[in-house]
N, C-alpha and C positions, 0 to 999 in steps of 0.2 A: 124546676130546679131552684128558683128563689125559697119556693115556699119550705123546700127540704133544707135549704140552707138556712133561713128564719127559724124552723122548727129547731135543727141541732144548735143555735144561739139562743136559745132559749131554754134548751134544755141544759145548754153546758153553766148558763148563769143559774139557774135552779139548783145543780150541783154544785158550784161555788160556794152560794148562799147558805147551802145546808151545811158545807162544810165549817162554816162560818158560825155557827149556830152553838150560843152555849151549852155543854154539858146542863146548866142547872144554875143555883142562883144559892150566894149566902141567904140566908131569911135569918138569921143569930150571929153575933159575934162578941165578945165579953175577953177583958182582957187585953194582953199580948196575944197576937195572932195575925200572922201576914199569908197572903197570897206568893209564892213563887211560880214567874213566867217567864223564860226564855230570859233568862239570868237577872231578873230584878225582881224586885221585893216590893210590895205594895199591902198597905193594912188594909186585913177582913175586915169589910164593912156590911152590913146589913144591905140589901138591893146589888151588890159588886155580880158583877157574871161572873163563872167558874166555867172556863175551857177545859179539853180533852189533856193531857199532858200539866195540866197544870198542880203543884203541890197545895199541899196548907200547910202551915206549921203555926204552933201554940206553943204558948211560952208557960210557966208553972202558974197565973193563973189565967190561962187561955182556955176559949173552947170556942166553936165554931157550929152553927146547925146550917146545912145544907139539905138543899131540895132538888134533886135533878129531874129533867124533864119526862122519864119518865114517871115519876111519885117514889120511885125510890128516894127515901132520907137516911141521912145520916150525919152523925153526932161524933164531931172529933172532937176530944178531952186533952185536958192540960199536959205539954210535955211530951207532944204529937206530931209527928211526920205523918203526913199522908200523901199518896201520889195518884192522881190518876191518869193512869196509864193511856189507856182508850176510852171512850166512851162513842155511841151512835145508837142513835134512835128512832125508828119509823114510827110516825105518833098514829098511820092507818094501818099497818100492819102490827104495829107494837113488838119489830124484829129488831134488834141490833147485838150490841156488846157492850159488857164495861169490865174492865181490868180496870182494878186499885191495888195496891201495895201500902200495908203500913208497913213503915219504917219501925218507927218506935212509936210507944202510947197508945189511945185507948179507944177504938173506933166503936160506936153502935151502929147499926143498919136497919133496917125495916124495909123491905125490897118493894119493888115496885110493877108496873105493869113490864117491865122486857123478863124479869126471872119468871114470871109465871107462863110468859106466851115461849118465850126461848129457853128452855131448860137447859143447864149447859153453856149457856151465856156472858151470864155473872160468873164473873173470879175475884176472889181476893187472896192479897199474896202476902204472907210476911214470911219473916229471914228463914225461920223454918219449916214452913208447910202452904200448900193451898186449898183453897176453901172453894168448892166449886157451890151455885146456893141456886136452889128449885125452888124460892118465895117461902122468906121467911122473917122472922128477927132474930138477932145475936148482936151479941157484944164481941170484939178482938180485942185483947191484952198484949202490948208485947212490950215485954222489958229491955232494958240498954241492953245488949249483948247475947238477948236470946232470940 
């Protein structure tokens, strides 16, 4: 009985811990450009962690490069809302999710290892369409109001 009780406290801190666990990592930041988390505002700095939920915004000469855990990157450009939504990543099975949403401005992508093992995975969202992506690169555009 202890040892079943040992086992599921251990497994339930392994689950914490993961939940715990950065989406991914600024590696660029230039400019105006902060982080939004749970209602406060902190500037992108180069090494700063990037949580699930967590925004970026760039100011007119902001840009930001991020690297998430699974090697997905991406390039937010000046005058930029970006959100991510979800993200989760099994770095032994290479399964999970990420939903992002731009708001406004200019995101690049280059997908990483979850679009190529989970197809259907990756989403990106802006005001008017979504982008479902099976590994690839692209740029998103989106203007104030479209």
């Amino acid at each position: 009985m202890q040892r079943i009780i040992a086992t599921l406290a251990a497994s339930m801190a392994l689950l914490a811990n993961a939940a715990e666990l950065p989406a991914g990592m600024i590696k660029t930041a230039k400019g105006v450009a902060a982080i939004e988390r749970e209602g406060k505002k902190t500037p992108a700095q180069a090494g700063a962690a990037l949580m699930a939920r967590d925004r970026v915004v760039t100011g007119a000469d902001g840009s930001v490069g991020i690297t998430l855990r699974d090697e997905t990157l991406l390039a937010v450009g000046p005058n930029s809302n970006v959100w991510l939504e979800k993200y989760a990543f099994d770095p032994t099975s290479h399964e999970g999710a990420l939903d992002a949403t731009v708001k406004k401005g200019t995101l690049g992508v280059i997908s990483g290892k979850l679009s190529k093992q989970s197809p259907g995975a990756v989403q990106f969202r802006t005001p008017t369409s979504i982008l479902g992506v099976r590994g690839t690169e692209f740029v998103i555009d989106v203007k104030d109001g479209e």
